[in-house]
C-alpha positions in Angstrom: 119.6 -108.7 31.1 120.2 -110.0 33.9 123.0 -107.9 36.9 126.1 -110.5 37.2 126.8 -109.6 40.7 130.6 -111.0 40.8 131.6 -108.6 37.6 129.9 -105.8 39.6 132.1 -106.4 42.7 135.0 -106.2 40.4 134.6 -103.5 38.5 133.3 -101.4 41.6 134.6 -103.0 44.7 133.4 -105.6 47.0 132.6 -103.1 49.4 130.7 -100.9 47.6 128.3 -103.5 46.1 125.3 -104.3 48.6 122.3 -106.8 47.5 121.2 -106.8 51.1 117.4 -106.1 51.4 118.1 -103.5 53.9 120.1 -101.7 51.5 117.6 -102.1 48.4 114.2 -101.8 49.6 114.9 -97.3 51.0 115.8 -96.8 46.9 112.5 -98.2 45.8 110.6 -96.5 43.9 106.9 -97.3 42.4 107.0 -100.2 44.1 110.1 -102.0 42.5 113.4 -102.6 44.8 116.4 -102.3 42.6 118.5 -105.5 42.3 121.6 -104.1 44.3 123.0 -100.7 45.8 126.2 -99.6 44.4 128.2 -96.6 46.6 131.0 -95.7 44.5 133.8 -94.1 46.7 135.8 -92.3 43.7 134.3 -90.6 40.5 136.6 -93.7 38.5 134.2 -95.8 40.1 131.1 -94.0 39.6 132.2 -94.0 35.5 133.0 -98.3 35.9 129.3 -98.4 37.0 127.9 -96.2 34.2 129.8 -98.3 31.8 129.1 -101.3 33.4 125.2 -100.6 32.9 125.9 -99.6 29.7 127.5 -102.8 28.4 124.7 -105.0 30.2 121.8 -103.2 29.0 121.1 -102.2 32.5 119.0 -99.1 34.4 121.1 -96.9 36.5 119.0 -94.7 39.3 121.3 -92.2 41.1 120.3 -91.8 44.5 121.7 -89.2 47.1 118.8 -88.7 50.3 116.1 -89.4 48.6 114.6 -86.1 49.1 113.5 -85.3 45.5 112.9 -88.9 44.2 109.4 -88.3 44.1 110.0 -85.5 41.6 109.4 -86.7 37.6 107.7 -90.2 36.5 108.5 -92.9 37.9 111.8 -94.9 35.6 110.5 -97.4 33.4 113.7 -99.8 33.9 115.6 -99.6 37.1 118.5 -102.5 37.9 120.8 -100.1 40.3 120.9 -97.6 42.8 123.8 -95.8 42.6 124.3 -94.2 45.7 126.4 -90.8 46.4 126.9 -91.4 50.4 130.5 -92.9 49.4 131.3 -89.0 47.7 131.3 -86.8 50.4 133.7 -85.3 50.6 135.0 -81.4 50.5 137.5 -81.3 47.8 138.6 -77.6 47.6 137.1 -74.5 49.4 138.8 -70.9 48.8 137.5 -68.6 51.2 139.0 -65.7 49.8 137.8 -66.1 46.3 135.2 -67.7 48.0 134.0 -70.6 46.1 133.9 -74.1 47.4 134.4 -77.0 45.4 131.8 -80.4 47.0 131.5 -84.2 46.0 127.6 -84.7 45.8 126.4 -87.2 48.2 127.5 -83.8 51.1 124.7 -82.6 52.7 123.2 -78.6 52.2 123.6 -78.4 56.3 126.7 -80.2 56.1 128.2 -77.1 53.7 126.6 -74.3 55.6 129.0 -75.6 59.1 132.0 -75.7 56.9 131.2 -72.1 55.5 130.0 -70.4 58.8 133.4 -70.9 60.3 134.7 -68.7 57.6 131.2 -66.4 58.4 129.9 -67.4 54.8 127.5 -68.7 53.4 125.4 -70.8 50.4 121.9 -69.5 50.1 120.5 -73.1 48.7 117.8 -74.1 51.0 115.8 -77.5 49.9 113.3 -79.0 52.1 114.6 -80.8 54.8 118.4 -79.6 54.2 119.8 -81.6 56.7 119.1 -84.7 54.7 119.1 -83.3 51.3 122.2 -83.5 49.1 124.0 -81.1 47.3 124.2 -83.5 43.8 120.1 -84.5 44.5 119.3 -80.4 45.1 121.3 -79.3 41.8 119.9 -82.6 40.0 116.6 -81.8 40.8 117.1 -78.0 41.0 115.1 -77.8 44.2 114.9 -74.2 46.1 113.6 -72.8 49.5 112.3 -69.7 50.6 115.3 -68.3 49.9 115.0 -68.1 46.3 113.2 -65.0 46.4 116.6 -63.6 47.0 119.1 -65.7 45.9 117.8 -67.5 43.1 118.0 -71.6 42.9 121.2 -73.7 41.9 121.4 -72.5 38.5 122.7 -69.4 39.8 125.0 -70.3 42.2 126.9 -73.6 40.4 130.0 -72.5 38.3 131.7 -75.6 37.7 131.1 -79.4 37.9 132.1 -82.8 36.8 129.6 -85.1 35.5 130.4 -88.7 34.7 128.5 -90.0 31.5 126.9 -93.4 30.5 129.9 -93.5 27.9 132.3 -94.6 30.5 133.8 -90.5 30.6 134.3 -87.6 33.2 133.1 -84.6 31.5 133.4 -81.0 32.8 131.7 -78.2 32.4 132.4 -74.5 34.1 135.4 -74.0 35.9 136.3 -73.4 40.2 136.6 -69.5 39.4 134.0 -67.1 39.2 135.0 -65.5 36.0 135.3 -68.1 33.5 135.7 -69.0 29.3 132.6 -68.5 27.5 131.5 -71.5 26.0 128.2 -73.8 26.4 127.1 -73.7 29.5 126.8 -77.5 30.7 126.1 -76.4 35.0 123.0 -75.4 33.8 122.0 -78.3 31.1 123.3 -80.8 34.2 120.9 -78.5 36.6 118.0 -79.3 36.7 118.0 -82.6 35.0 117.0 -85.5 37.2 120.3 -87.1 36.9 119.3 -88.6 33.5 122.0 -87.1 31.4 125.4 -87.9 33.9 125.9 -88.7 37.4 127.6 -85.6 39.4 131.0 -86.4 41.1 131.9 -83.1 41.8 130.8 -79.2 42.0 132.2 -75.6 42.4 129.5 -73.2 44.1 130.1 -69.5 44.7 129.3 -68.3 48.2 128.3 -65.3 50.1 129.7 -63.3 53.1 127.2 -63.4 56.0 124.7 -61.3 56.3 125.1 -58.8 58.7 121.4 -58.3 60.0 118.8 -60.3 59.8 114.8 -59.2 59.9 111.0 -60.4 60.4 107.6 -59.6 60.2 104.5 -61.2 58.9 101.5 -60.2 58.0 97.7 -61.6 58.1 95.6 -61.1 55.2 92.1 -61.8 55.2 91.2 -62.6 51.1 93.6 -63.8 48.1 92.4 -60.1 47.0 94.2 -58.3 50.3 96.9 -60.8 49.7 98.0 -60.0 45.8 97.4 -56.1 46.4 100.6 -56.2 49.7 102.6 -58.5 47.4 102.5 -56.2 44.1 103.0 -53.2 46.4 106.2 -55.0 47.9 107.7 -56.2 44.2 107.0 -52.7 42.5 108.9 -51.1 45.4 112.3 -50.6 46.4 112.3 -53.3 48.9 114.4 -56.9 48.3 113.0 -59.3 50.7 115.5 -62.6 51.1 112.5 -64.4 51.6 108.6 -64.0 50.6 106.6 -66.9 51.7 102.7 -67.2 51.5 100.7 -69.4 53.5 96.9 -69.9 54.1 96.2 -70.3 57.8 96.1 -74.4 57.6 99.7 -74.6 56.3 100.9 -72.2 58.6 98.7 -73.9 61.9 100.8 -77.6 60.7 104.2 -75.7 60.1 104.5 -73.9 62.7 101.9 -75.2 65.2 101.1 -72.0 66.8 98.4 -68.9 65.7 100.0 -65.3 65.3 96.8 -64.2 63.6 93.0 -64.5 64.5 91.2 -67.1 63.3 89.6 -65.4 60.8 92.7 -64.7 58.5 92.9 -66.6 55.4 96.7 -66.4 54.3 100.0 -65.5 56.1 102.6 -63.1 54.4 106.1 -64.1 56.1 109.0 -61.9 55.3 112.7 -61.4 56.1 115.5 -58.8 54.6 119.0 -59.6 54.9 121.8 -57.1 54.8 123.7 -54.2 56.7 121.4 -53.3 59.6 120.4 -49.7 58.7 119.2 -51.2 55.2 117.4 -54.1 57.4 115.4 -51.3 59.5 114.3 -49.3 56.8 113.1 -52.6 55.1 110.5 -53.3 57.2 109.3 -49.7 58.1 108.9 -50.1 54.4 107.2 -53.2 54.8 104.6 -52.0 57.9 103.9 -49.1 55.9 103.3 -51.6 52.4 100.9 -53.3 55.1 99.1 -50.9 56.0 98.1 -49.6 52.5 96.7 -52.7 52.0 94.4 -52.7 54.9 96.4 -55.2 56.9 99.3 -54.7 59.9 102.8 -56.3 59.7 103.6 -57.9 63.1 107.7 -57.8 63.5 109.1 -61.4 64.2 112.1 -62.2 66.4 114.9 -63.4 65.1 114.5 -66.8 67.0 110.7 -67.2 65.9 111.9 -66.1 62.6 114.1 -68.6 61.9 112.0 -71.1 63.3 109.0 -70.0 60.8 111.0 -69.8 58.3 112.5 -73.3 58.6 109.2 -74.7 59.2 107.3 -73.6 55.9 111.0 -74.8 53.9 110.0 -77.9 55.6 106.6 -78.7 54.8 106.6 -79.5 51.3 108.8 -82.4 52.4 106.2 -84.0 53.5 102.4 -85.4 53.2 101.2 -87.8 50.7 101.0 -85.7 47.3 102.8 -82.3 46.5 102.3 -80.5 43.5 104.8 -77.2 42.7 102.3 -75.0 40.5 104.1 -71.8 38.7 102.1 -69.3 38.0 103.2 -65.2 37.3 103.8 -63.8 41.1 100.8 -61.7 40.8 98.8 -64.6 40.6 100.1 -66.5 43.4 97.2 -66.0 45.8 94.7 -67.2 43.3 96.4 -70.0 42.8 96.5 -70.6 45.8 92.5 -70.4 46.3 92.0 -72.1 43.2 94.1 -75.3 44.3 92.7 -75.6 48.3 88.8 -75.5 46.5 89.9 -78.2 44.1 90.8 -80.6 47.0 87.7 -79.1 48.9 85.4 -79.8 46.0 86.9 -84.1 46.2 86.5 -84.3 50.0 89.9 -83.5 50.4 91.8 -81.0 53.2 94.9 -79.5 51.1 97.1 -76.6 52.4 99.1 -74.4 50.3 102.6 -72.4 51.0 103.9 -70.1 48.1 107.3 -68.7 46.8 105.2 -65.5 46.3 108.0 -63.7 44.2 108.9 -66.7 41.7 105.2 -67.4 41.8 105.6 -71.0 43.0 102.5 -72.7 44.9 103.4 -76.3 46.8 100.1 -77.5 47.5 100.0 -80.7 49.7 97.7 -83.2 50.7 98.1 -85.4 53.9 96.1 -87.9 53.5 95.4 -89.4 49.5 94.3 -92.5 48.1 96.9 -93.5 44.9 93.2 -93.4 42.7 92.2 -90.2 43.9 95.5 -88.5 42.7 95.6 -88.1 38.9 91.9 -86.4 38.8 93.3 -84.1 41.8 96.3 -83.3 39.6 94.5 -82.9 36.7 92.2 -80.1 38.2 95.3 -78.1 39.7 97.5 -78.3 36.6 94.1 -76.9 34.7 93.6 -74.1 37.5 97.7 -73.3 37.0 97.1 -73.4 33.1 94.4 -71.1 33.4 96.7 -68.5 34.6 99.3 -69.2 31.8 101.2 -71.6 34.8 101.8 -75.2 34.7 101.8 -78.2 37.2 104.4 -80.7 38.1 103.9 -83.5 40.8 106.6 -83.6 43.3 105.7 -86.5 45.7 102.4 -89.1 45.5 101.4 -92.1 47.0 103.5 -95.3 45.1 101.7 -96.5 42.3 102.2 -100.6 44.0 104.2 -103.4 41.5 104.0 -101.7 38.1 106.0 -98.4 37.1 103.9 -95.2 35.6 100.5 -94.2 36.6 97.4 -92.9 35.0 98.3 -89.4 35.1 101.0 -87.7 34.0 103.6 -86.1 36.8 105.5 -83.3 34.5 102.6 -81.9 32.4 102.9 -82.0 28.5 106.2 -80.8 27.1 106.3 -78.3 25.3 107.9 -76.9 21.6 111.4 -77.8 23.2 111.0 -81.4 23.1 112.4 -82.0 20.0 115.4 -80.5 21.4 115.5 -82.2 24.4 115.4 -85.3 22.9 118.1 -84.8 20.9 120.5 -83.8 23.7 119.3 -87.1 25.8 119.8 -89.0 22.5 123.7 -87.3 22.6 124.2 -87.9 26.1 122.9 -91.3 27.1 122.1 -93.0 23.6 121.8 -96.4 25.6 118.9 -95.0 27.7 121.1 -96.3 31.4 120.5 -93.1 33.5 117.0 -92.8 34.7 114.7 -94.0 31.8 111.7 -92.3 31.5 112.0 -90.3 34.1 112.3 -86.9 32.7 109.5 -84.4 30.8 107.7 -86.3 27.7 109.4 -89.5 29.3 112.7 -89.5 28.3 
């Protein structure tokens, strides 16, 4: 059916309507330009849209930065973008009980000014967190290097309020910590791909501050070298905030400088956060773990640390195709191996950077023609299977004026998707928020 721009503008606001090709053509995706860009300024508006769609038989796509919009298969109906810019705002922050209560369209580095005045902190760190939005990171579920410590949104959301394709606000969780039992709809929401509500609103628990911060890396000259220092590190006492693995080619484009010899293969970069006498005896521990493992940690500054460590959270952001492969944490640098010889194998120059303890591989490819991408995918997801992992596709070049492509971005679904299906069924029965788009294509 066709979008009747005038009943649009009234049930959302003159202002908050644009058909302007400027506005459309950034919230393409697969090569189709949605017919108009609605901003919503208040979560009222946000459910006139929904319901809006609903009665017109139209395809809603909610778009925050953009940042994770490569993440699923592409929608196979798309009428509007329904942008979070207008929704902000910070609704509620308690810095004693510290929680902090955010519209979504607020940025990650927009939250972590507001909470370092009050010298805390939100350990969510997408790619490119300037940008990325606090709805698109819980809606996609999206984590950084520091989900070796901290964990990813699931962990850190306590309450929000979702608006549904039935015209409702709905609200799961609460803005305390300690809460009602009852089902837990932060994490059904999480994770998602907006395609069961739109978020309008959400209550994260923060952190004090760390008081230290520490560095080192460490060169490691075979996948072999590499596995032996990281299984040493997780069946010790140590808890690194962050574990990242790259080989050398990642870490040459991320952070554009050598600290190891050209003959090391992979890059261990850590950092412990925490009181300072815990920090020091972290990466004695560390320097000794090296060592045993015929290798020698090199301490970091705190400067250069921070810079490394933004770098390689950056770099999955970009390049033509990125693939997250999960695989158990002991086999992250095989993975790792196995995926750079697949590109290799296809003429291709890939380079991979890991979340070695969650055992999560981003492998990414600069350079890809859309026909080369579903046989490249199809090799990695069967190297990640081969270790019990799986594969999902991230970012890849737009498949040009049709939606879907010949290979298949979230892997096979598994035993649950009878149960997912039934929950999408529940939640959007009309099929408005982001058809398709999700596992199994719902």
């Amino acid at each position: 059916m066709a979008l009747d721009l005038q009943d649009l503008h009234q049930r959302v606001g003159p202002y908050e309507v644009s058909v302007a090709e400027e506005d459309r053509v950034p919230c393409a995706l697969a090569g189709h330009v949605p017919e108009a860009v609605a901003t919503p300024t208040t979560p009222e508006a946000v459910v006139a849209t929904l319901a809006f769609a609903r009665e017109r038989g139209l395809a809603v796509v909610p778009w925050g930065a953009g940042t994770q919009q490569g993440l699923g298969a592409p929608p196979t109906r798309y009428d509007i973008a329904l942008s979070t810019r207008g929704l902000a705002a910070l609704v509620d922050y308690q810095p004693d009980d510290m929680t902090v209560t955010v519209q979504p369209g607020m940025s990650i580095g927009g939250l972590w000014r507001i909470l370092a005045e009050r010298s805390q902190f939100l350990p969510l760190d997408p790619p490119r967190p300037e940008r990325a939005t606090l709805g698109g990171t819980v809606a996609a579920n999206a984590s950084g290097p520091l989900r070796a410590g901290f964990g990813t949104a699931r962990d850190w959301l306590i309450g929000a309020t979702v608006a549904t394709p039935e015209g409702k606000l709905v609200r799961g969780g609460a803005r305390v910590v300690k809460s009602v039992a009852g089902y837990d709809l932060c994490k059904l929401w999480t994770g998602s791909l907006g395609t069961l509500g739109v978020l309008v609103e959400m209550t994260f628990k923060v952190m004090p501050l760390p008081e230290a911060y520490g560095f080192a890396a460490a060169p490691l000259d075979s996948p072999e070298r590499a596995e032996c220092l990281l299984a040493a590190m997780l069946d010790s006492d140590v808890s690194p905030a962050v574990l990242e693995l790259a080989d050398a080619r990642a870490w040459q484009a991320a952070i554009g400088a050598d600290v190891v010899g050209p003959a090391e293969r992979f890059i261990l970069l850590t950092a412990f956060f925490g009181a300072r006498e815990a920090v020091d005896w972290q990466l004695d521990a560390f320097a000794s773990q090296a060592e045993a493992a015929g290798t020698r940690a090199y301490p970091v500054s705190g400067t250069d640390g921070e810079r490394f460590l933004g770098s390689l959270r950056d770099y999955p952001g970009e390049g033509d195709l990125v693939a997250r492969l999960s695989v158990r944490s002991s086999d992250t640098a095989a993975l790792m191996e196995a995926a750079t010889t697949e590109a290799q194998n296809r003429g291709l120059g890939a380079s991979v950077v890991a979340h070695a303890v969650s055992g999560t591989v981003l492998a990414r490819v600069d350079d890809i023609a859309a026909d080369a991408v579903g046989d490249l995918i199809t090799a990695w997801r069967q190297a990640a299977m081969a270790h019990g992992g799986h594969a999902v596709v991230l970012r890849a070049p737009a498949v040009p004026k049709a939606f879907g492509s010949r290979y298949d971005p979230g892997g096979s679904p598994g035993a649950e998707m009878r149960l997912m299906a039934s929950i999408k069924a529940a939640m959007d029965p009309d099929n408005v928020l982001n058809p398709g788009r999700f596992v199994g294509g719902l």
